[in-house]
N, CA and C atoms as an extended XYZ file, in Angstrom:
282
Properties=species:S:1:pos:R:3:atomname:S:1:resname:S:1:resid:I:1 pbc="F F F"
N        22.895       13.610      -35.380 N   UNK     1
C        22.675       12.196      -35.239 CA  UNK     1
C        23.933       11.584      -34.631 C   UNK     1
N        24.133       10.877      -33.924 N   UNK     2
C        24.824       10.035      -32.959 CA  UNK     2
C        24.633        8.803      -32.517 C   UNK     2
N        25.420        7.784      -32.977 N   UNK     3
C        25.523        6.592      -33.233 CA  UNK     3
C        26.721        5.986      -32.175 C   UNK     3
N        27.044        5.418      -30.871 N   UNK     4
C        27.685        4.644      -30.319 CA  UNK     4
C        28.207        3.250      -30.662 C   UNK     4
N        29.535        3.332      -30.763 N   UNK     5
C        29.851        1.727      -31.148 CA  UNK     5
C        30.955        1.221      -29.945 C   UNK     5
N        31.675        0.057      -30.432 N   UNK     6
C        32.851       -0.195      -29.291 CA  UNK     6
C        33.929       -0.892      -30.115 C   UNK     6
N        34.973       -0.164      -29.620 N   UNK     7
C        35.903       -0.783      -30.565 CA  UNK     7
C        37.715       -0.997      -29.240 C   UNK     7
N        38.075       -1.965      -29.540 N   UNK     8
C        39.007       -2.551      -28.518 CA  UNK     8
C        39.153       -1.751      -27.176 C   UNK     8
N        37.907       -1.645      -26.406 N   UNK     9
C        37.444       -1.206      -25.060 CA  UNK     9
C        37.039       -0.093      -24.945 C   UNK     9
N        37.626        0.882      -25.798 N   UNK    10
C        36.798        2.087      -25.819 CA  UNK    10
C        35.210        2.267      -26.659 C   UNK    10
N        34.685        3.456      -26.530 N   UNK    11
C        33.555        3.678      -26.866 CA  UNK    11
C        33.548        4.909      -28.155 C   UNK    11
N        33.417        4.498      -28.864 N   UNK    12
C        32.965        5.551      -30.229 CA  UNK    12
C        32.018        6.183      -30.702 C   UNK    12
N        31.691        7.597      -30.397 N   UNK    13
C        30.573        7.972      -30.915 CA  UNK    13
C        30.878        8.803      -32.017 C   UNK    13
N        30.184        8.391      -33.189 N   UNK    14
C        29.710        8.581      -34.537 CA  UNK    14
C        29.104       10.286      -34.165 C   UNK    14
N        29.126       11.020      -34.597 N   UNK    15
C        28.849       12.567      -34.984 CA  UNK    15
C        28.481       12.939      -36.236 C   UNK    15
N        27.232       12.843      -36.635 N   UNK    16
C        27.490       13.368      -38.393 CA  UNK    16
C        25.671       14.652      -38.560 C   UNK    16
N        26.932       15.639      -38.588 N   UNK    17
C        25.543       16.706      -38.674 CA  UNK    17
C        25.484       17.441      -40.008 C   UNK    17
N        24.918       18.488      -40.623 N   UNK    18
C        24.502       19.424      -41.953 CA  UNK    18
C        25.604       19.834      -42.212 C   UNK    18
N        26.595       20.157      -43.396 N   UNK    19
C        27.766       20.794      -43.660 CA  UNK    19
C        27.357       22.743      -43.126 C   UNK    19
N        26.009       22.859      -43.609 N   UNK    20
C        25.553       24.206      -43.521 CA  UNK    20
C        24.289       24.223      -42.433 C   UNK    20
N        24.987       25.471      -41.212 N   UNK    21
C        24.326       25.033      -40.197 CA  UNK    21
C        22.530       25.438      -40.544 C   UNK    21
N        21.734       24.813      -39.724 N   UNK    22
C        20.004       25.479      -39.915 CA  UNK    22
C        20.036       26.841      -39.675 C   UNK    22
N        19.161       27.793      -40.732 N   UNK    23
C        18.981       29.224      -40.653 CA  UNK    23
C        17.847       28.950      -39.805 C   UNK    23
N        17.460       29.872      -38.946 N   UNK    24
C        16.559       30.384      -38.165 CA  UNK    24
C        15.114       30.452      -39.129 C   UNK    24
N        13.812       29.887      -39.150 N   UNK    25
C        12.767       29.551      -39.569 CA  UNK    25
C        12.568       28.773      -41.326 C   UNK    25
N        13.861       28.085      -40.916 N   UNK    26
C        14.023       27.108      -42.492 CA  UNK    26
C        14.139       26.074      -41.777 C   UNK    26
N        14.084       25.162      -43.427 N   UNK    27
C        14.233       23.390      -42.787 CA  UNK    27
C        15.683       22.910      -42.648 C   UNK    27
N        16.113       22.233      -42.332 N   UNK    28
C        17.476       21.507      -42.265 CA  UNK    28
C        17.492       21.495      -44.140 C   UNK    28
N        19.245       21.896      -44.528 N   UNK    29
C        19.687       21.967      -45.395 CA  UNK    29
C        20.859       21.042      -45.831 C   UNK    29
N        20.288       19.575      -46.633 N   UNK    30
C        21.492       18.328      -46.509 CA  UNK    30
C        21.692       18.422      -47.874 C   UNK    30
N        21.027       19.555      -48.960 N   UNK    31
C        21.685       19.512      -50.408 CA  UNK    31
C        23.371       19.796      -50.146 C   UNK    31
N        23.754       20.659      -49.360 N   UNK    32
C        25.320       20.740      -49.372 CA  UNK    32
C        26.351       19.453      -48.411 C   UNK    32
N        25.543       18.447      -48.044 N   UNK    33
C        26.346       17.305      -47.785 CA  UNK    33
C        26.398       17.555      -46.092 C   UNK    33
N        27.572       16.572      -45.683 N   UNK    34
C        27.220       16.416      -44.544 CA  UNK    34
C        28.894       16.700      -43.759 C   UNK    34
N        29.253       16.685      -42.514 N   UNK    35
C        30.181       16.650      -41.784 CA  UNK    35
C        30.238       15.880      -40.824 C   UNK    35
N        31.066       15.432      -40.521 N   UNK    36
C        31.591       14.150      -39.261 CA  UNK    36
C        32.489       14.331      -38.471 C   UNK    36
N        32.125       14.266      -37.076 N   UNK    37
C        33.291       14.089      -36.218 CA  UNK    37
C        33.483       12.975      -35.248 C   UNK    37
N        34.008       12.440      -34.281 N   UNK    38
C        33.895       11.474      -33.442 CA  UNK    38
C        34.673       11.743      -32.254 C   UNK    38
N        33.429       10.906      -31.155 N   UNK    39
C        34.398       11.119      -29.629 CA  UNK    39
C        34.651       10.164      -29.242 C   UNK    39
N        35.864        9.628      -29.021 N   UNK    40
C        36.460        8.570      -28.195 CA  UNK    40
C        36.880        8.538      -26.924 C   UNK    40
N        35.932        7.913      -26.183 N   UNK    41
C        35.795        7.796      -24.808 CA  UNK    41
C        35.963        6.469      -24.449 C   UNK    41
N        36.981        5.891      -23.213 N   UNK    42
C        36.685        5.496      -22.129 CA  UNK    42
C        35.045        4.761      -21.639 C   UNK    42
N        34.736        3.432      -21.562 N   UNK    43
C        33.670        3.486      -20.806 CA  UNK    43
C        33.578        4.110      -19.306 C   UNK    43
N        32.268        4.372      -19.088 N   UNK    44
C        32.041        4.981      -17.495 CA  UNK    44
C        31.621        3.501      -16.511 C   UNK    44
N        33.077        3.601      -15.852 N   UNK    45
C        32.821        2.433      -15.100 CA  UNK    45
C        32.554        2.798      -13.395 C   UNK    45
N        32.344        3.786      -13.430 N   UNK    46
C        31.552        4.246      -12.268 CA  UNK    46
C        32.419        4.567      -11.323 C   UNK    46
N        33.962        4.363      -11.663 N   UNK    47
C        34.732        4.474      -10.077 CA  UNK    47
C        35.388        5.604      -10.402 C   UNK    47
N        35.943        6.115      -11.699 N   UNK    48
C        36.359        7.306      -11.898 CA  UNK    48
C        35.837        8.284      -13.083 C   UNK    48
N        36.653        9.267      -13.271 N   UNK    49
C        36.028        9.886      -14.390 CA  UNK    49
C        36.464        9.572      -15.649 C   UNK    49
N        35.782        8.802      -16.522 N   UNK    50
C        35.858        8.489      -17.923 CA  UNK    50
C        36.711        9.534      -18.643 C   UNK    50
N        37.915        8.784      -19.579 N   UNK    51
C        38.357       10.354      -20.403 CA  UNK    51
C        38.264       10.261      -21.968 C   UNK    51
N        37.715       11.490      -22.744 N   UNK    52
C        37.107       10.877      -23.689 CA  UNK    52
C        37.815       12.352      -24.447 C   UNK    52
N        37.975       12.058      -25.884 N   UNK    53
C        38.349       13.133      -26.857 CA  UNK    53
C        37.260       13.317      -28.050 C   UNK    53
N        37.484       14.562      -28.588 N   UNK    54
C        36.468       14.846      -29.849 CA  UNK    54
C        37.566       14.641      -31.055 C   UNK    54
N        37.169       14.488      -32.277 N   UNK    55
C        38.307       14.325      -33.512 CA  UNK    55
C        37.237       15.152      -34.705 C   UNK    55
N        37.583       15.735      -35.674 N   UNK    56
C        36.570       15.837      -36.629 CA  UNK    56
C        37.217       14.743      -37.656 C   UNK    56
N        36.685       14.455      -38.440 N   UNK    57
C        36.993       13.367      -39.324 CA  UNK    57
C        37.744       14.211      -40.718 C   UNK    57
N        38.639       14.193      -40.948 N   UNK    58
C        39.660       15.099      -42.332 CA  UNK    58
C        38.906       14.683      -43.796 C   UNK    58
N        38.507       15.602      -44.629 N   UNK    59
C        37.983       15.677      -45.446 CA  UNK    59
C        38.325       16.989      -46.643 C   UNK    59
N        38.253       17.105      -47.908 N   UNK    60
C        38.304       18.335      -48.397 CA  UNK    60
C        37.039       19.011      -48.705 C   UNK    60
N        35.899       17.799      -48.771 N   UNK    61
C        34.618       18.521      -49.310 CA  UNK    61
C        33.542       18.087      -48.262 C   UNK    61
N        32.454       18.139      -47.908 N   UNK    62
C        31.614       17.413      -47.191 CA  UNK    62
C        31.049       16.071      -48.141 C   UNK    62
N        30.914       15.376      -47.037 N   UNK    63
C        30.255       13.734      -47.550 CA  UNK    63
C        28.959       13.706      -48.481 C   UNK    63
N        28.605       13.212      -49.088 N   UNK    64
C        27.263       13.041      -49.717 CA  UNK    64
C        26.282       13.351      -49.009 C   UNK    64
N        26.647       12.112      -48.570 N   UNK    65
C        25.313       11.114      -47.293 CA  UNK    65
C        25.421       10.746      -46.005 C   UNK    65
N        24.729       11.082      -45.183 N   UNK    66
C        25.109       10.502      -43.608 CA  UNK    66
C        25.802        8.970      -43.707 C   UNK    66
N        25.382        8.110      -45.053 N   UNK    67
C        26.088        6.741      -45.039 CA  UNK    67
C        27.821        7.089      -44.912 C   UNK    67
N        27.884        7.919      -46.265 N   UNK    68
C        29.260        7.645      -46.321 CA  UNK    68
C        30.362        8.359      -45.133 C   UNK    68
N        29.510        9.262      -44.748 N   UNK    69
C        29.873       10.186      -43.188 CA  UNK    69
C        30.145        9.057      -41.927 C   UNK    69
N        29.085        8.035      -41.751 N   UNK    70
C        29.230        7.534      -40.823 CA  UNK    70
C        30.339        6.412      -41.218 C   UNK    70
N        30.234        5.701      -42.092 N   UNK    71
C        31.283        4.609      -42.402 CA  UNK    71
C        32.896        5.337      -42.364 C   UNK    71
N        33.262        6.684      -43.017 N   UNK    72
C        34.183        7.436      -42.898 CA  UNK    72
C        34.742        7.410      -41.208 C   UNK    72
N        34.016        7.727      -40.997 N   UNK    73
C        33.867        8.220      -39.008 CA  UNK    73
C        34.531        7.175      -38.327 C   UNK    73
N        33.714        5.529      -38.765 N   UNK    74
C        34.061        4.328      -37.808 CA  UNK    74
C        35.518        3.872      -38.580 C   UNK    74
N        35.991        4.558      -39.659 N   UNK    75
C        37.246        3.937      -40.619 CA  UNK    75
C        38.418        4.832      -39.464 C   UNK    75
N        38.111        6.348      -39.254 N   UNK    76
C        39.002        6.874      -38.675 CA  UNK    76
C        39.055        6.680      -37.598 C   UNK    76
N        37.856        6.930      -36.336 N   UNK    77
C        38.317        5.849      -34.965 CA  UNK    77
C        38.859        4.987      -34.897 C   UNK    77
N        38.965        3.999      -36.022 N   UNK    78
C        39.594        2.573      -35.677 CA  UNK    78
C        41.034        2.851      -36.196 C   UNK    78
N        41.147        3.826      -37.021 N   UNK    79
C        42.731        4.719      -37.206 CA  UNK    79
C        43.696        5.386      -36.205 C   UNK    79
N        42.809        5.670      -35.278 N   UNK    80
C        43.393        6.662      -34.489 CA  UNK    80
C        43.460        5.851      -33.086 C   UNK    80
N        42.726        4.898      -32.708 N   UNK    81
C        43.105        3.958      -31.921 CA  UNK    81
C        44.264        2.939      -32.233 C   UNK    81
N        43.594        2.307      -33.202 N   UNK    82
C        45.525        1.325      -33.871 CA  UNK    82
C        46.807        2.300      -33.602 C   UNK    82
N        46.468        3.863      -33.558 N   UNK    83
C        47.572        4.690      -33.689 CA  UNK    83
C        48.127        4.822      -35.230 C   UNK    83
N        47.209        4.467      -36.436 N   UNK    84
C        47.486        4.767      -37.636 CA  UNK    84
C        47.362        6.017      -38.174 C   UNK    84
N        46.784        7.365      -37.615 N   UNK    85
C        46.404        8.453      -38.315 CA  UNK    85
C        47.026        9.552      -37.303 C   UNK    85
N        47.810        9.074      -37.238 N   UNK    86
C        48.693       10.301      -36.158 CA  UNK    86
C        49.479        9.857      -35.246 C   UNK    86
N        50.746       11.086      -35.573 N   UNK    87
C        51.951       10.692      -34.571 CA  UNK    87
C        51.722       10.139      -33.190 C   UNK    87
N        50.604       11.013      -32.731 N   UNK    88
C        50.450       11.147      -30.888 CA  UNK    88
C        49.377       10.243      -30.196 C   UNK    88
N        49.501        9.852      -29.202 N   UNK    89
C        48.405        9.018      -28.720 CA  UNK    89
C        47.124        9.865      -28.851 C   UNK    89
N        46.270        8.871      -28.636 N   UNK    90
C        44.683        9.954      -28.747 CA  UNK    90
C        44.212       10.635      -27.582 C   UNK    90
N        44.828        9.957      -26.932 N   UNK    91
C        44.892       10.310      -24.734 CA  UNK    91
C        45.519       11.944      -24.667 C   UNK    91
N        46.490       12.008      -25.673 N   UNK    92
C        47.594       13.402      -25.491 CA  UNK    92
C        46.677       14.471      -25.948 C   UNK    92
N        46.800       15.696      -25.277 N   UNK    93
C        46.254       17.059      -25.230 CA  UNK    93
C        46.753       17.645      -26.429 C   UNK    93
N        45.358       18.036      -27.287 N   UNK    94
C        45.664       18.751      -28.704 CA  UNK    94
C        46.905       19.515      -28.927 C   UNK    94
């Protein structure tokens, strides 16, 4: 599931999939919670190439609920843009 937002010009997409991936002829498995990551991109303004990064969101256990996954997600984009959750710009190569 993937959710787009915008936050001081860039673009945020929300990432929140199964902690445990789908076995081959079972249903999706959300009793073990969930995982989150987010990509912060650049809008595509058509004249060059947009530059955009992936983050996973830091956690020790997986989330409950896609709620608390996604609210987690939009707390740390807006961390990592202010430049609150890490030394390095978000632009700089892992």
């Amino acid at each position: 599931m993937s959710t787009i937002r915008h936050y001081r010009g860039l673009d945020i997409s929300l990432l929140v999939y199964p902690h445990r991936a789908t076995e081959a002829g079972f249903g999706h498995n959300y009793d073990e919670g969930f995982d989150a990551s987010i990509r912060i991109s650049e809008p595509d303004s058509g004249l060059a190439i947009a530059r955009s990064r992936l983050f996973r969101v830091p956690g020790k256990r997986p989330f409950v609920n896609t709620g608390d996954a996604r609210r987690a997600s939009l707390v740390y984009a807006e961390m990592l843009i202010d430049g609150r959750a890490s030394d390095r710009p978000i632009w700089e190569a892992a």
